[in-house]
C-alpha positions as CSV (number, residue, x, y, z in Angstrom):
1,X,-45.3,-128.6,77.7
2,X,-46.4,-130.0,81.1
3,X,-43.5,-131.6,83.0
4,X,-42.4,-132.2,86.8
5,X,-40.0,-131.6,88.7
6,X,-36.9,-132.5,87.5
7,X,-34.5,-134.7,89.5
8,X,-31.2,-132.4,89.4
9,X,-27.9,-132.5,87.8
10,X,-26.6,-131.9,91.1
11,X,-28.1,-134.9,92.9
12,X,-27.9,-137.3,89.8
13,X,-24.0,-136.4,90.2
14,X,-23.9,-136.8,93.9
15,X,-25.5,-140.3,93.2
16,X,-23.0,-141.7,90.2
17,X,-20.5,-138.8,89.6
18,X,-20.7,-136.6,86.8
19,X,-18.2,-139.2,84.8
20,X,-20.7,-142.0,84.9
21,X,-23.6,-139.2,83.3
22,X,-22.4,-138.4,80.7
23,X,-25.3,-135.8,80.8
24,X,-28.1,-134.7,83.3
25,X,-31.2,-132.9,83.1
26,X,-31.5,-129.5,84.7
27,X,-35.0,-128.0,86.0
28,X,-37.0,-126.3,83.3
29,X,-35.4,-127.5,79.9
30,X,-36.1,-130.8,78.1
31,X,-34.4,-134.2,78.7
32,X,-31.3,-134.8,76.9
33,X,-30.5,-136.7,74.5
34,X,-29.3,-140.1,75.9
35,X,-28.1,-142.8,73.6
36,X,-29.7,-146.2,73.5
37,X,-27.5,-147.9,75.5
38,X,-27.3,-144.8,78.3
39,X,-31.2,-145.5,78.4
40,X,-31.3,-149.3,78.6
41,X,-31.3,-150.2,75.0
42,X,-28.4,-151.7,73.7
43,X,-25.2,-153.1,75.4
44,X,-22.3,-151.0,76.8
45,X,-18.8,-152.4,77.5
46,X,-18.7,-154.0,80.6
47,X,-22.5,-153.9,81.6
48,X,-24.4,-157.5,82.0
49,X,-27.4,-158.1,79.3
50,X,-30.7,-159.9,80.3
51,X,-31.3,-161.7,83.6
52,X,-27.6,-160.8,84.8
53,X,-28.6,-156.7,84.2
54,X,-31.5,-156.9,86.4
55,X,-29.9,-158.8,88.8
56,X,-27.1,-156.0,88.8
57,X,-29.7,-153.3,88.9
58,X,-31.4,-155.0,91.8
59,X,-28.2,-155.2,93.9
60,X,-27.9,-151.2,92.9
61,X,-31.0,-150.9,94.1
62,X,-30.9,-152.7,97.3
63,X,-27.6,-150.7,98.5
64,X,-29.2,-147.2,97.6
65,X,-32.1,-148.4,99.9
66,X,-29.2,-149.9,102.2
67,X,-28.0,-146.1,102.4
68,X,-30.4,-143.5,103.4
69,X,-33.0,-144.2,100.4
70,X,-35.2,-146.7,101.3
71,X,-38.3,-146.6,99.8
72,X,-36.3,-146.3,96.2
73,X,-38.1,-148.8,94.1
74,X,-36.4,-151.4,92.1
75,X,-35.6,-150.2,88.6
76,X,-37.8,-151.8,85.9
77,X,-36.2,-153.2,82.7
78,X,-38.6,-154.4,80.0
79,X,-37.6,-156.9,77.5
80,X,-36.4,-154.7,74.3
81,X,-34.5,-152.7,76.9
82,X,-36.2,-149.6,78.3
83,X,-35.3,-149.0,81.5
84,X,-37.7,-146.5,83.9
85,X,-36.5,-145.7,87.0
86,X,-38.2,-144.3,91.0
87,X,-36.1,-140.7,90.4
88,X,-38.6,-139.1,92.5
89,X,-37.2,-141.0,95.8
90,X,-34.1,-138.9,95.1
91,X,-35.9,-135.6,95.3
92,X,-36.2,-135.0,99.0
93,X,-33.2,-136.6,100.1
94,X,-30.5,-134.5,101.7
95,X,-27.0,-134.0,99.7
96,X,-25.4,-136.2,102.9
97,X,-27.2,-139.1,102.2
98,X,-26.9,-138.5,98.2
99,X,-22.9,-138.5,99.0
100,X,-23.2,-141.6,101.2
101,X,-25.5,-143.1,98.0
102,X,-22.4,-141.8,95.7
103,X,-20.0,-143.4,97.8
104,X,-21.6,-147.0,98.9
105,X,-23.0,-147.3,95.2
106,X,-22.1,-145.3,93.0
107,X,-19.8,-148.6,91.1
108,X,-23.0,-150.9,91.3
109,X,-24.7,-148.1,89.5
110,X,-22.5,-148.0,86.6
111,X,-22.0,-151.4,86.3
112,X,-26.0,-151.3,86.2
113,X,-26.2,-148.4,84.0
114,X,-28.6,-146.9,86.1
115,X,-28.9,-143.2,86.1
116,X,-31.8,-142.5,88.5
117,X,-32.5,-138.8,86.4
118,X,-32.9,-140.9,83.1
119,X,-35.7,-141.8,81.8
120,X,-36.8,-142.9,77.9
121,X,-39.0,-141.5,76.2
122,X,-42.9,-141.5,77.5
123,X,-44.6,-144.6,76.2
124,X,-48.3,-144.5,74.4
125,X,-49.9,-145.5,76.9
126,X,-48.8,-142.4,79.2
127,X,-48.7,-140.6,76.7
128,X,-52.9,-140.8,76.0
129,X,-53.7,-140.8,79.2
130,X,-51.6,-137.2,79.8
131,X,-53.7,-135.5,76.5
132,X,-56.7,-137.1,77.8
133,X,-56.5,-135.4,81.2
134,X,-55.1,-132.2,79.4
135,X,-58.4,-132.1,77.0
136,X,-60.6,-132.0,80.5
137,X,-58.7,-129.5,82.0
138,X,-58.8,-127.3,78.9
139,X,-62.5,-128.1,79.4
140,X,-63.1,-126.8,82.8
141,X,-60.9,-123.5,82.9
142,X,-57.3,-124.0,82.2
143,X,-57.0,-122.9,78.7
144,X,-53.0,-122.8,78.9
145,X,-52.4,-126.5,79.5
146,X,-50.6,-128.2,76.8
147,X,-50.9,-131.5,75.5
148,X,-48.1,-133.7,76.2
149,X,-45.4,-135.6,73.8
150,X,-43.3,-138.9,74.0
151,X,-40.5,-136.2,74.5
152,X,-42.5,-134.7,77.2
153,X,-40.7,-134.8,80.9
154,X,-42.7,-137.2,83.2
155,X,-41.6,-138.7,86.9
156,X,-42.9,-142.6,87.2
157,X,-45.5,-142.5,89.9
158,X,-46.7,-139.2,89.3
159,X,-47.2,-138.3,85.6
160,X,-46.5,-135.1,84.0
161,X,-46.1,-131.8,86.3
162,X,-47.4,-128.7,84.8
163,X,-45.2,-125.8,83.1
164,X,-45.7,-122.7,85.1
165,X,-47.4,-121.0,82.6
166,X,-50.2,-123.8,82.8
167,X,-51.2,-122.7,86.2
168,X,-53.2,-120.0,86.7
169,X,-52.4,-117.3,89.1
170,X,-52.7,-118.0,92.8
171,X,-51.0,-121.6,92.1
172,X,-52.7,-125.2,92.1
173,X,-54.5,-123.0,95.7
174,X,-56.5,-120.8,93.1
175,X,-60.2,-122.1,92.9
176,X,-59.8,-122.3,89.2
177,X,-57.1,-125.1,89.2
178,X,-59.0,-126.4,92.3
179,X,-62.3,-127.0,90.4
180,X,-60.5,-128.1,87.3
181,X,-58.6,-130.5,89.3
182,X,-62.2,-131.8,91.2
183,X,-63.5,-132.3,87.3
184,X,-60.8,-134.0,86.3
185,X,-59.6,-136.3,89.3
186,X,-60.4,-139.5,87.5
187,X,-58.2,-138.5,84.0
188,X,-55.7,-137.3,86.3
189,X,-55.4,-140.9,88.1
190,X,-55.4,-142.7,85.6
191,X,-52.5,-140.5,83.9
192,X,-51.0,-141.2,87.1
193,X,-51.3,-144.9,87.2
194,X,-50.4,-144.8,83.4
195,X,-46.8,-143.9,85.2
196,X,-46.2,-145.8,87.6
197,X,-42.6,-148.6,87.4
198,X,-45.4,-151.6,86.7
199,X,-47.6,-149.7,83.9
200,X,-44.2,-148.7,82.4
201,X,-43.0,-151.8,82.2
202,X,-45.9,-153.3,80.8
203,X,-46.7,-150.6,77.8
204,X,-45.5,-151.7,74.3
């Protein structure tokens, strides 16, 4: 199935520890499975409910921007308790400022119960719009794209990736993924702004 790059175990452990994980994704296999509360449903002892969790998750937020992140986006916590999080902010940033992160905020993390490599489940509304762009690519010359799944890895902002095996050979530079992309742009934006923290946030 299509999927993006993954946020690693390593940095998600650089950002909270690998006590506060419990469990991390790792490039090229599926999400694990998270329990409710790990995932923002639920209550865990010691972490605030309602207003007073997003508050925490803000002040997370502002001291991983405070340290050597800044364009990390506020978390987004809709109301029966999903939480989707700006994990790709964490991609491109060097282990010393992941370790700084770890160290400034790794306790308003936890308390938050945000793990940055963690998301739920792909909603509907992402869902569609990923088999919908999938259907046109099929369509114009990439036969091996697979539809994707509410179990289907996805990075807010950007969608679902694609599987090696999707592309053809020569990479997303070979004229055949070119033109399929050039038939496609508009399914493929609108899968990506199916993903973004807002459009998230307001699926259900």
């Amino acid at each position: 199935m299509r999927h993006a790059t993954y946020v690693t175990a390593a940095l998600a452990a650089a950002l909270l520890g690998a006590q506060l994980l419990g469990g991390c994704a790792s490039s090229g296999s599926s999400p694990p499975a998270v329990p409710a509360a790990a995932q923002g449903g639920g209550t865990a002892a010691g972490r605030p409910a309602g207003s007073a969790r997003a508050a925490a998750l803000h002040a997370a937020a502002q001291c991983i921007r405070q340290h050597g992140i800044p364009a990390y986006a506020d978390p987004v916590l809709t109301p029966d308790g999903r939480l989707y999080t700006d994990s790709r902010s964490f991609d491109n940033a060097p282990q010393s400022t992941l370790n700084a992160v770890q160290q400034a905020c790794g306790a308003l993390a936890a308390r938050a119960g945000l793990s940055p490599d963690i998301e739920p489940p792909a909603p509907p509304q992402l869902v569609q719009a990923g088999v919908t762009a999938d259907e046109c690519l099929r369509a114009h010359g990439l036969p091996d794209v697979q539809d994707p799944t509410a179990r289907s890895h996805y990075t807010p902002g950007h969608g679902f990736g694609f599987t090696r095996g999707e592309i053809p050979a020569g990479g997303k530079a070979s004229p055949v993924y070119q033109a399929a992309a050039r038939a496609c742009r508009p399914l493929l934006d609108d899968e990506i702004r199916a993903s973004t923290l807002g459009s998230l946030g307001n699926d259900g």
